[in-house]
ZAKOL-62021 format. One record per residue (C-alpha): residue in three letters; x, y, z; chain; residue number from 1. Coordinates in nm, 4 decimals. Example, Ala and Ser with C-alpha at 12.3 -4.5 7.8 and 13.67 -1.06 7.14 Angstrom:
% residues 2
{"ala"; {1.2300; -0.4500; 0.7800}; "A"; 1}
{"ser"; {1.3670; -0.1060; 0.7140}; "A"; 2}
//
This chain:
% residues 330
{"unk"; {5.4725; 5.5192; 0.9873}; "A"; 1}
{"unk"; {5.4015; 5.8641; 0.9105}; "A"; 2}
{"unk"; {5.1064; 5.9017; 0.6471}; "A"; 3}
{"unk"; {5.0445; 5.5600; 0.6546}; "A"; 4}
{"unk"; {4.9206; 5.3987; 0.9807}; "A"; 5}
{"unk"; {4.5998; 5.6748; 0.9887}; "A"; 6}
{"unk"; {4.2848; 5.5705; 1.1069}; "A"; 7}
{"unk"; {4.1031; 5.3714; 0.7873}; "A"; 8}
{"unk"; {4.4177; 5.1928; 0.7750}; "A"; 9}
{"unk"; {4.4037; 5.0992; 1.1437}; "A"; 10}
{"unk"; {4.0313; 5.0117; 1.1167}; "A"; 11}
{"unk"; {4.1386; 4.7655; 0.7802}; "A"; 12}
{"unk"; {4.4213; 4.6118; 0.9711}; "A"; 13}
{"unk"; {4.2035; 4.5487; 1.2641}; "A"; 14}
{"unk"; {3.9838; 4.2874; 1.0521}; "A"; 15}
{"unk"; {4.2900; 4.0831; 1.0601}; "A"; 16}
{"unk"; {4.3171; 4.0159; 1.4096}; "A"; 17}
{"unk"; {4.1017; 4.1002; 1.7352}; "A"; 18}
{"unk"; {4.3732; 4.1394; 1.9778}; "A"; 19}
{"unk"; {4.7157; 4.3109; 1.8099}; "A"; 20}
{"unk"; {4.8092; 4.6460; 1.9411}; "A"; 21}
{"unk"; {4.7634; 4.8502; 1.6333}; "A"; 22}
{"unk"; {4.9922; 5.2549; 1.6289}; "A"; 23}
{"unk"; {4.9066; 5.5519; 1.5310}; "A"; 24}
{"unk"; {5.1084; 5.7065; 1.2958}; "A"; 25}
{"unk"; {5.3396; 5.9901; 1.4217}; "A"; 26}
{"unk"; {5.1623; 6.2800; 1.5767}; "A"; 27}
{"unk"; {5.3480; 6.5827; 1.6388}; "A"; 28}
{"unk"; {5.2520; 6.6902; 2.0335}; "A"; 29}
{"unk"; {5.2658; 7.0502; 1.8561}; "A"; 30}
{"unk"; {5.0177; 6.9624; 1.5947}; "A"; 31}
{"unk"; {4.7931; 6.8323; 1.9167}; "A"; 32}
{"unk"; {4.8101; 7.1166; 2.1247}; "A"; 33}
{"unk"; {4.8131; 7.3869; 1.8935}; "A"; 34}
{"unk"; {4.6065; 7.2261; 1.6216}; "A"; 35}
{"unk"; {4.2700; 7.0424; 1.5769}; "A"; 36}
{"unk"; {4.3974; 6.7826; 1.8508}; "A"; 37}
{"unk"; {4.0058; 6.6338; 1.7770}; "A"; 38}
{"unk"; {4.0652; 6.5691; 1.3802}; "A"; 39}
{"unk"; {4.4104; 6.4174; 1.4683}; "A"; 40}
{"unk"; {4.3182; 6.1966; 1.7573}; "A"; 41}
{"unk"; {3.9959; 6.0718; 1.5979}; "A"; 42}
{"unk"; {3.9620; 5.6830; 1.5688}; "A"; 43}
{"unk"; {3.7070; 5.4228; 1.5533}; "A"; 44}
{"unk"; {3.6309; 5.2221; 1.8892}; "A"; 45}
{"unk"; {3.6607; 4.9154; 1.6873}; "A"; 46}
{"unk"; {4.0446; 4.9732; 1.6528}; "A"; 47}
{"unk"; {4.1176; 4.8601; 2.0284}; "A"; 48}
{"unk"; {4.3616; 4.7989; 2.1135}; "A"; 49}
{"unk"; {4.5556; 5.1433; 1.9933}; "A"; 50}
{"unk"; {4.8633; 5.3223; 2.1056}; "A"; 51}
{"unk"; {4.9449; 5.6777; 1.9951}; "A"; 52}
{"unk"; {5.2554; 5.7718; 1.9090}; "A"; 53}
{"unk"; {5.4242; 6.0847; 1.9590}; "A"; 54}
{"unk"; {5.6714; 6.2830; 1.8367}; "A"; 55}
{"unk"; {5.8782; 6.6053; 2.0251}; "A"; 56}
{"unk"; {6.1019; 6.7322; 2.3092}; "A"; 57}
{"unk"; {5.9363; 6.9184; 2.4841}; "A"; 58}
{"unk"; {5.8157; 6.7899; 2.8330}; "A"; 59}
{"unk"; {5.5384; 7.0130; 2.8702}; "A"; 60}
{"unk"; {5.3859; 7.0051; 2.5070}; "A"; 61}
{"unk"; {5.4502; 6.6168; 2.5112}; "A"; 62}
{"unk"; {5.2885; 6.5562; 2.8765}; "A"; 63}
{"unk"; {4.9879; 6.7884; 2.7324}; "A"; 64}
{"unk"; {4.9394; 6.6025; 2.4073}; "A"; 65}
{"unk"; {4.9512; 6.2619; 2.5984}; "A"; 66}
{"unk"; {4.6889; 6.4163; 2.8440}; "A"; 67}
{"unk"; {4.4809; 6.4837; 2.5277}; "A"; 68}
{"unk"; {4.5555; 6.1233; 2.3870}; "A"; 69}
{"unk"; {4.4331; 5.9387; 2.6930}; "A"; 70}
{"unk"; {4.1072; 6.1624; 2.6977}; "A"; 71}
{"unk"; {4.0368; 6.0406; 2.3015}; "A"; 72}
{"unk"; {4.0770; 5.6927; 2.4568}; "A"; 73}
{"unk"; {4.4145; 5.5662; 2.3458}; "A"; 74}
{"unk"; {4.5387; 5.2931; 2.5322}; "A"; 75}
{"unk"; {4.8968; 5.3704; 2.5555}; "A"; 76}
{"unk"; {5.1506; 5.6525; 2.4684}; "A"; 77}
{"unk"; {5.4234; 5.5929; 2.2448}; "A"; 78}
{"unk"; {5.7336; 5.8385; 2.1915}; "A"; 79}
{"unk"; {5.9094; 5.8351; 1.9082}; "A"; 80}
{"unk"; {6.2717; 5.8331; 1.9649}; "A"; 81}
{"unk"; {6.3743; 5.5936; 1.6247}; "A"; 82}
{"unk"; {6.2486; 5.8216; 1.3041}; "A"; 83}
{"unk"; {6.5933; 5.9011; 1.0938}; "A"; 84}
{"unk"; {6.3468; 6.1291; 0.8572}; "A"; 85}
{"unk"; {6.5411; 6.4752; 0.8018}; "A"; 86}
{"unk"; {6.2310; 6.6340; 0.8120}; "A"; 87}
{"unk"; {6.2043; 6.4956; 1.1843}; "A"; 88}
{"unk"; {6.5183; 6.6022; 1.3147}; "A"; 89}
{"unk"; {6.4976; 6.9278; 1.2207}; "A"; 90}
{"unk"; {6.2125; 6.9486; 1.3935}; "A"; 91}
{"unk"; {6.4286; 6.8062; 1.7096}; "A"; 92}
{"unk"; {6.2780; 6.4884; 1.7318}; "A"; 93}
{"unk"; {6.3099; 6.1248; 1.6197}; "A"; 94}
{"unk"; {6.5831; 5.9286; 1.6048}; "A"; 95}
{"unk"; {6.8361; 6.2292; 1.7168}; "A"; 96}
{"unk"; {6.6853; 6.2156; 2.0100}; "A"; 97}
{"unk"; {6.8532; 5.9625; 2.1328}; "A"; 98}
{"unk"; {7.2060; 6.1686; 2.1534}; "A"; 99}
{"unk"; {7.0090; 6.2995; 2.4742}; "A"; 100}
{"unk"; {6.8495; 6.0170; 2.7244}; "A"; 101}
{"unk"; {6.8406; 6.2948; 3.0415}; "A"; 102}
{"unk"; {6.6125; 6.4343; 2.7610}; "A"; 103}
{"unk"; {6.4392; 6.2151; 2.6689}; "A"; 104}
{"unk"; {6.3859; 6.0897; 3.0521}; "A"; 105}
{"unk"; {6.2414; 6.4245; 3.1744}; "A"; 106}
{"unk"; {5.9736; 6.3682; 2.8575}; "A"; 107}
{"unk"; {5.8851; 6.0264; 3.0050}; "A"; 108}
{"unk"; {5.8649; 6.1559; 3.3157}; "A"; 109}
{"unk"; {5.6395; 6.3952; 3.2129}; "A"; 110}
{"unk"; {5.4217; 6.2103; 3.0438}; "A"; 111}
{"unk"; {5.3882; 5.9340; 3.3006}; "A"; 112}
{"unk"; {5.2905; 6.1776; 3.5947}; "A"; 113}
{"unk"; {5.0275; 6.3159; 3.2616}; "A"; 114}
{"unk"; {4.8516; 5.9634; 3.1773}; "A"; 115}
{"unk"; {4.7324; 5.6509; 3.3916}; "A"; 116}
{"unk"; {4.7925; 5.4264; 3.0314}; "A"; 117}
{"unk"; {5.1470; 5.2768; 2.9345}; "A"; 118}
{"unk"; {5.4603; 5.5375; 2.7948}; "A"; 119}
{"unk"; {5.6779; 5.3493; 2.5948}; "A"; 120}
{"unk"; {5.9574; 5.4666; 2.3785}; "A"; 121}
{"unk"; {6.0508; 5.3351; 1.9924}; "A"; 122}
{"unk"; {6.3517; 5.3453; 1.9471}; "A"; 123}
{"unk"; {6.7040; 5.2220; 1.7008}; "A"; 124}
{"unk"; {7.0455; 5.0298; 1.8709}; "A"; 125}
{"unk"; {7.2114; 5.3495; 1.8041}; "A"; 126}
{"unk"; {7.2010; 5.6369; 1.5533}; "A"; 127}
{"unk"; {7.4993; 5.7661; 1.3485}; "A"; 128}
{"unk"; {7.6545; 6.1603; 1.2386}; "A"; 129}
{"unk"; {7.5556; 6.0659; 0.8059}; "A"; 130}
{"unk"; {7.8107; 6.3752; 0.7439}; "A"; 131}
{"unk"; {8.0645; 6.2788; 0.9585}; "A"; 132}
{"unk"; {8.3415; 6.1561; 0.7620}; "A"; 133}
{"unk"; {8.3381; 5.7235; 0.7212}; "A"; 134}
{"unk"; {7.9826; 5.7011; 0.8373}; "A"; 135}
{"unk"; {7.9112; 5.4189; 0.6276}; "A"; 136}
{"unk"; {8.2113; 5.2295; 0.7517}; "A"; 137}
{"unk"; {8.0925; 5.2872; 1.1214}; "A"; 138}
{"unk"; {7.7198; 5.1676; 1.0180}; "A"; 139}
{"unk"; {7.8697; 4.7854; 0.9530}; "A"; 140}
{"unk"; {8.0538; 4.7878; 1.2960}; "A"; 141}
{"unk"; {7.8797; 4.7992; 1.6680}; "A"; 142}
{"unk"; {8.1685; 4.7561; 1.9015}; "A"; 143}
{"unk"; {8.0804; 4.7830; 2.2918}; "A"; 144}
{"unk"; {8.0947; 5.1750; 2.3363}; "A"; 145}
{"unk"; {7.7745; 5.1862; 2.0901}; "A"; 146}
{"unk"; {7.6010; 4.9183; 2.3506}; "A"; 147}
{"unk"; {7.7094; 5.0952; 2.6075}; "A"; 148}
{"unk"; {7.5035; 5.3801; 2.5364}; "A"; 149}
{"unk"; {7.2085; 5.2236; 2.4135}; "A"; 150}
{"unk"; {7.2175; 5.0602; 2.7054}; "A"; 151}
{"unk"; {7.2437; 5.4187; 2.8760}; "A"; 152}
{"unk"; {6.9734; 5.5755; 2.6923}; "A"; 153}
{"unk"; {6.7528; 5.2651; 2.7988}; "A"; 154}
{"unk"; {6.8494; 5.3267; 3.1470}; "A"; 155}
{"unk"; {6.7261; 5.6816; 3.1852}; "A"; 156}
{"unk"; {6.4419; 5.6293; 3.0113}; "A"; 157}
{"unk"; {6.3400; 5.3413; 3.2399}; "A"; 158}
{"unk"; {6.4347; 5.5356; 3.5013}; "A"; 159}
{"unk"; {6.2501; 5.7741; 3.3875}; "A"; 160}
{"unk"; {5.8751; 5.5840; 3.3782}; "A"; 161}
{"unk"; {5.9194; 5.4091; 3.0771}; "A"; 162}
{"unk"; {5.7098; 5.0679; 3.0568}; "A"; 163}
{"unk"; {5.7785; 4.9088; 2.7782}; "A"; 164}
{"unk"; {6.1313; 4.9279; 2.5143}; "A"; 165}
{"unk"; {6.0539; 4.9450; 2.1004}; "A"; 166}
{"unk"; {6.3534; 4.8212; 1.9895}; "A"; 167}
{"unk"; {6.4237; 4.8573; 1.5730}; "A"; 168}
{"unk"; {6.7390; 4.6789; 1.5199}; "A"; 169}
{"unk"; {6.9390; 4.8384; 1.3147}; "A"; 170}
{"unk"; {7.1226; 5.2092; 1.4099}; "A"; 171}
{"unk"; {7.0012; 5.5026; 1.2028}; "A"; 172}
{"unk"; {7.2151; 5.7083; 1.0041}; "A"; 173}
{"unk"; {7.0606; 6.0691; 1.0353}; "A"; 174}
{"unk"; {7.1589; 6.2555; 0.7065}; "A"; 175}
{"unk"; {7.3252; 6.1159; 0.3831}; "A"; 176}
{"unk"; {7.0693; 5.8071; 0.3650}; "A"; 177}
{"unk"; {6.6985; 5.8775; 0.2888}; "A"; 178}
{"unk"; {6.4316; 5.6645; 0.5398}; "A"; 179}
{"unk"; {6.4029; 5.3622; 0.2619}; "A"; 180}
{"unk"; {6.8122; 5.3432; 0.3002}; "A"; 181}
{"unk"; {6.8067; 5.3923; 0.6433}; "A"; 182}
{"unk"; {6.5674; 5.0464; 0.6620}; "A"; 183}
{"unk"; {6.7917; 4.8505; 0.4250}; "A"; 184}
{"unk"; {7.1411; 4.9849; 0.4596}; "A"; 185}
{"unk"; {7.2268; 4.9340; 0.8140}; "A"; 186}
{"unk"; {7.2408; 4.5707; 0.8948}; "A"; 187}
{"unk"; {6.9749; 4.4241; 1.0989}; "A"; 188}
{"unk"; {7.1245; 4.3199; 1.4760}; "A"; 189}
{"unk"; {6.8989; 4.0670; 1.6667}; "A"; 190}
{"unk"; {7.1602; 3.9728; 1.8509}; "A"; 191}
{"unk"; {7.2279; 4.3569; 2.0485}; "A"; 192}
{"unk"; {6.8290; 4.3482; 2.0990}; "A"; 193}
{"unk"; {6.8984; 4.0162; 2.2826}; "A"; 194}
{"unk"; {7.2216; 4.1552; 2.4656}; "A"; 195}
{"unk"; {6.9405; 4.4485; 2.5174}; "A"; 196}
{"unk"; {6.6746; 4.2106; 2.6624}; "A"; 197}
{"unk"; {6.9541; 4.0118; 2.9375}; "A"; 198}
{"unk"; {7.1045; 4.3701; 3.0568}; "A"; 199}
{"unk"; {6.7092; 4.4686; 3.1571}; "A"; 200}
{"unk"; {6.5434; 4.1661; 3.2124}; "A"; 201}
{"unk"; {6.2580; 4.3508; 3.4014}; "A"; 202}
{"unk"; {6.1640; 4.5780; 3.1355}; "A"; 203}
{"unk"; {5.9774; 4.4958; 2.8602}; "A"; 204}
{"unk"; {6.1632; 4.4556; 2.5156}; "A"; 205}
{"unk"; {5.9966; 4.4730; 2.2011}; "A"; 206}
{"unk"; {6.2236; 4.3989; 1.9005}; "A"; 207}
{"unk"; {6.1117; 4.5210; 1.5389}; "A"; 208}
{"unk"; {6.2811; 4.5635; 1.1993}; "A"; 209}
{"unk"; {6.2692; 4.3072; 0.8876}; "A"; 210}
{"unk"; {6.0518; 4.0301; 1.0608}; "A"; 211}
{"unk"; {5.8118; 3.9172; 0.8035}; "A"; 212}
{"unk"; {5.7130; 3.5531; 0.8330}; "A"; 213}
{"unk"; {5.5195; 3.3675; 1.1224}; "A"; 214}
{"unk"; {5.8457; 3.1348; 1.2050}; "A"; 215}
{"unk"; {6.0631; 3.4109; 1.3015}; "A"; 216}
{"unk"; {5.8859; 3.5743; 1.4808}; "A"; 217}
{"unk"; {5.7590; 3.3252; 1.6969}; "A"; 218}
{"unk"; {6.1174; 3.2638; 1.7226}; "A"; 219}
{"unk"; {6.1904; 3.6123; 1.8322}; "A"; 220}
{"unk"; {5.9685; 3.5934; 2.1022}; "A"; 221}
{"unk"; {6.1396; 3.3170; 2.2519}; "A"; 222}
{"unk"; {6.3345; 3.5665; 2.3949}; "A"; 223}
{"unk"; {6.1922; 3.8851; 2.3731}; "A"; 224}
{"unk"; {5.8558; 4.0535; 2.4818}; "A"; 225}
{"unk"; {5.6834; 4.0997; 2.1651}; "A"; 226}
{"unk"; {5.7584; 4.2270; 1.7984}; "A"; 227}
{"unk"; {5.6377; 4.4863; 1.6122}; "A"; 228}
{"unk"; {5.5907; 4.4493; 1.2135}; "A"; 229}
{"unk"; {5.5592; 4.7746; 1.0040}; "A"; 230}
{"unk"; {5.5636; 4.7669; 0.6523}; "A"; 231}
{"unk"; {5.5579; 4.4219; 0.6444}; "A"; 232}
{"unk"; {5.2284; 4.4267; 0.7689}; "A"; 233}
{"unk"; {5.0964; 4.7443; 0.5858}; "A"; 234}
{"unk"; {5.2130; 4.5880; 0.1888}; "A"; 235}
{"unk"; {5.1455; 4.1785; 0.2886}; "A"; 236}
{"unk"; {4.8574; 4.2747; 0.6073}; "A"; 237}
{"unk"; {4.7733; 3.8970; 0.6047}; "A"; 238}
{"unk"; {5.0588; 3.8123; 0.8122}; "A"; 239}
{"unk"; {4.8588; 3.9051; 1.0395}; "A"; 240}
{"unk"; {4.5710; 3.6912; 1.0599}; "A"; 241}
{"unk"; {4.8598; 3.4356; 0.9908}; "A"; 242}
{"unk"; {5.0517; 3.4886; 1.3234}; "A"; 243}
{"unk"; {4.7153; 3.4718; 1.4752}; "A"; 244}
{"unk"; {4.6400; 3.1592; 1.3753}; "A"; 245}
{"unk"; {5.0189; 3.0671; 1.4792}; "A"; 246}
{"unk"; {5.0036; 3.1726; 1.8428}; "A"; 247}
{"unk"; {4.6701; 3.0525; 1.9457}; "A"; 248}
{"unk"; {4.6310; 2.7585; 1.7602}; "A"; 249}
{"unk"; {4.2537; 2.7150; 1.9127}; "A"; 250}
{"unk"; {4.1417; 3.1104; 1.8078}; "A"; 251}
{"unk"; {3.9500; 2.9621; 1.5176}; "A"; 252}
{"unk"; {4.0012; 2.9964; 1.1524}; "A"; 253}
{"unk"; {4.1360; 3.3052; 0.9669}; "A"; 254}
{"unk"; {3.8745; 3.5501; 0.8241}; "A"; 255}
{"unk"; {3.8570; 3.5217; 0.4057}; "A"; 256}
{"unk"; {3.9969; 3.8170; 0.2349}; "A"; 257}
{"unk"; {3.6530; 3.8339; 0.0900}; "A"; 258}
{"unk"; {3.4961; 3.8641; 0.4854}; "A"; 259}
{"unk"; {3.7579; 4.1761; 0.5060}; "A"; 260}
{"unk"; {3.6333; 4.3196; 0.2162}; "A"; 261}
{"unk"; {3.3169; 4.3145; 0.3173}; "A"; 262}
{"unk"; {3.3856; 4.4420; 0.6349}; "A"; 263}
{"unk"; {3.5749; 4.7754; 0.4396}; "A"; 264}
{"unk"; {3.2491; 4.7722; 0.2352}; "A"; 265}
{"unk"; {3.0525; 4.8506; 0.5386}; "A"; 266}
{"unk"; {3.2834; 5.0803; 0.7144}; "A"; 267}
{"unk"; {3.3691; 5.2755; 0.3250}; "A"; 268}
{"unk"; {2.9421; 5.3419; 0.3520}; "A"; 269}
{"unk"; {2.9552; 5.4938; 0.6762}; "A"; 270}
{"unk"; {3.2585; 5.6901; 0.5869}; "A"; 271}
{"unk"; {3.1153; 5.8274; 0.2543}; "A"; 272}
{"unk"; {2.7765; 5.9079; 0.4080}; "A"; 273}
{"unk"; {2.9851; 6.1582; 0.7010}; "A"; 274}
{"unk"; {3.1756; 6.2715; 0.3671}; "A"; 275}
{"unk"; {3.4881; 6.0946; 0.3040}; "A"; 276}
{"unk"; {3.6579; 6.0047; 0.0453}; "A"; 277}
{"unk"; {3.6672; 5.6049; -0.0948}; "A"; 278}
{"unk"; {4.0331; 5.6630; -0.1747}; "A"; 279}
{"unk"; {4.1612; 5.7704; 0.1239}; "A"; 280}
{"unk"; {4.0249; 5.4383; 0.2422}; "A"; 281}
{"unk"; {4.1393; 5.2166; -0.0568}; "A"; 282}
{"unk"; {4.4706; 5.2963; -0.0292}; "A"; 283}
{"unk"; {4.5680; 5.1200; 0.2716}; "A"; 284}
{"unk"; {4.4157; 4.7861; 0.1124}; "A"; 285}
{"unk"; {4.6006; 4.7428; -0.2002}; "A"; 286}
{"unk"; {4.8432; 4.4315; -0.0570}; "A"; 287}
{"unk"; {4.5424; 4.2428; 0.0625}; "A"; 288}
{"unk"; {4.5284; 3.9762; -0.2237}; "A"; 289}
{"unk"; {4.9707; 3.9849; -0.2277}; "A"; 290}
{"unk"; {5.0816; 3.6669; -0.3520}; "A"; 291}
{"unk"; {4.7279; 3.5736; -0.4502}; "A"; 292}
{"unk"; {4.5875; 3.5048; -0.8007}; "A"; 293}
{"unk"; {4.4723; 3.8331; -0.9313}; "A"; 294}
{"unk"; {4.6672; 4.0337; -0.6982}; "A"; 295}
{"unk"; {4.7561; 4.3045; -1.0052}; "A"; 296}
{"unk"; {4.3850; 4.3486; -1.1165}; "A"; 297}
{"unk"; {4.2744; 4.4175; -0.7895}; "A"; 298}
{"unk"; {4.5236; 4.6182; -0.7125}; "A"; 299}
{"unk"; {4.4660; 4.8467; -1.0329}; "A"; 300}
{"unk"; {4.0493; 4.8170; -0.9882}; "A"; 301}
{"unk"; {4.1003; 4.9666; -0.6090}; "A"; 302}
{"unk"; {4.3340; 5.1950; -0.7202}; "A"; 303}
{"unk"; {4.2096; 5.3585; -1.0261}; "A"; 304}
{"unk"; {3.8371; 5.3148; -0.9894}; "A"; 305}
{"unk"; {3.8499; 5.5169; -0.5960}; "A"; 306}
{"unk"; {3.9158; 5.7918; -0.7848}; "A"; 307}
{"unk"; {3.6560; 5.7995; -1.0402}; "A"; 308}
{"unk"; {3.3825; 6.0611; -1.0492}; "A"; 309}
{"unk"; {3.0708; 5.9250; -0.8839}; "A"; 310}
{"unk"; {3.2342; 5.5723; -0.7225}; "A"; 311}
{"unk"; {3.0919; 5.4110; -0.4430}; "A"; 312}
{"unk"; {3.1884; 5.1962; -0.1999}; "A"; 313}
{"unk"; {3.0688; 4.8845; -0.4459}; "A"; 314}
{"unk"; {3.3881; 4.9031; -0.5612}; "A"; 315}
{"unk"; {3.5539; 4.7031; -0.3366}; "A"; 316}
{"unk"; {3.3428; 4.4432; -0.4391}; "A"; 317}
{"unk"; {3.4021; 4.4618; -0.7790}; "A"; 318}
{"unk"; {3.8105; 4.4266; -0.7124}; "A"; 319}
{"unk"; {3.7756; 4.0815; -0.5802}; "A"; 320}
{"unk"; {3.9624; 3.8763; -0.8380}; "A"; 321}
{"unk"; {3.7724; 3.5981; -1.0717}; "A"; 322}
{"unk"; {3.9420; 3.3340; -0.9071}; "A"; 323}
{"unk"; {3.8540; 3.4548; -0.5107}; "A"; 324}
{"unk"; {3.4975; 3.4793; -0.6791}; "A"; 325}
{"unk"; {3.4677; 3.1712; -0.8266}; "A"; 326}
{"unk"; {3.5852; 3.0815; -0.4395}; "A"; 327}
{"unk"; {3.2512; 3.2392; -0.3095}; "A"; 328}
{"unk"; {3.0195; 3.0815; -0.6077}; "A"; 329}
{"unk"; {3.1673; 2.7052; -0.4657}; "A"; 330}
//
């Protein structure tokens, strides 16, 4: 999630939950090796578990940036192979990619002999030509020459060192839909990840796309290896202490929104004093109270007062709604 999963959003989301693997957002292997690879791989130990995910086709630059990734301490490699942005396939990777899985494999392959951590690969069931004419039309149907190649492209990749399968189930249309279309429009299909899962039982399968409550997932993992959550997490992110609670019943209790804020408190200090900025921080926490009493207040307290001249990180404090306060006072 590209200017969203950054590293003060990784360390919020981590409060949640001890043990989820949390992602980097996408990090071009270019910007790595020919950037400030130390600014861009920078995280906080506390957000361990964390993959990295990359994005490009080039073997070399990717095997060199995944190098660089498992020297920062990542704990897996992710490519990105799923990303239907424009601005990502021009820049020849993404979601196109998967047009070419001997491509594809040789990055894999390049990466594995790189790291000693986990390569995986993200990717959709398919991807479609936006400007070909009927693309829409072809988007509802997924007859068995699209499995066929997913199941192709999954089969080099594997072959190529890949340890673990990010499935998003839906196909991507790349051009003529913008990214929020390209999550809605295309229908959701558990069932190919499933088909997916039986035609490589030995290789991990991750499904993700649209799962948002505790029930289904648990449910998807019935039959599948895991499940990622995205946005759902980022806008509602106490689904996770939620699914926590719902796979290890005997984990203990859920921290209090009020603990995680406290916890932000602490880490927005630390941050401030080494000279950050409290919005940069705030932003990622503005769907912590979702559904709650006073959701809309706290929401406008985090997000107006972060940028006022002179705030500090008491602020967060101050956003806790009346009623979670009158919570505290009890």
């Amino acid at each position: 999630m590209m200017d969203w999963t950054d590293r003060h959003c990784r360390y919020f989301l981590r409060g949640f939950s001890p043990d989820v693997l949390l992602y980097s957002e996408m990090i071009t292997a270019a910007a790595i090796v020919r950037g400030d690879g130390a600014r861009l791989l920078a995280f906080d130990p506390e957000e361990h578990p964390v993959a990295l995910q990359l994005g490009g086709s080039e073997p070399r630059e990717l095997a060199a940036a995944a190098r660089a990734g498992e020297q920062a301490g990542y704990d897996e490699i992710n490519l990105n192979c799923g990303c239907p942005s424009d601005r990502v396939a021009s820049g020849a990777f993404g979601a196109c990619l998967m047009h070419e899985p001997a491509r594809v494999a040789e990055c894999v392959a390049a990466m594995r002999a790189a790291v000693r951590v986990p390569v995986t690969v993200k990717m959709r069931i398919g991807v479609v030509n936006g400007a070909e004419p009927g693309a829409h039309g072809s988007v509802a149907q997924f007859d068995e020459s699209d499995f066929e190649a997913l199941c192709h492209f999954v089969s080099s990749v594997r072959d190529g060192g890949c340890q673990a399968a990010i499935v998003h189930a839906r196909e991507a249309v790349l051009g003529g839909l913008s990214p929020k279309d390209n999550r809605e429009i295309p229908p959701l299909r558990y069932e190919i990840v499933r088909r997916l899962k039986a035609a490589f039982p030995s290789l991990p399968i991750v499904v993700n796309g649209g799962l948002r409550e505790p029930p289904a997932v648990l449910e998807a993992l019935s039959w599948c290896d895991g499940v990622m959550l995205g946005r759902e997490a980022y806008h509602r992110p106490y689904v996770l202490a939620e699914l926590r609670c719902a796979l290890r019943p005997g984990a203990g209790v859920a921290p209090t929104r009020e603990a995680l804020i406290a916890r932000m408190q602490r880490y927005a200090e630390r941050e401030l004093a080494a000279g950050g900025h409290l919005a940069a921080i705030t932003r990622h926490m503005l769907g912590l109270y979702s559904g709650e009493p006073g959701a809309r207040d706290y929401r406008r307290t985090l997000s107006e007062g972060a940028r006022a001249p002179g705030v500090g990180p008491e602020l967060l404090r101050q956003a806790i709604p009346a009623a979670a306060r009158a919570r505290e006072v009890c």
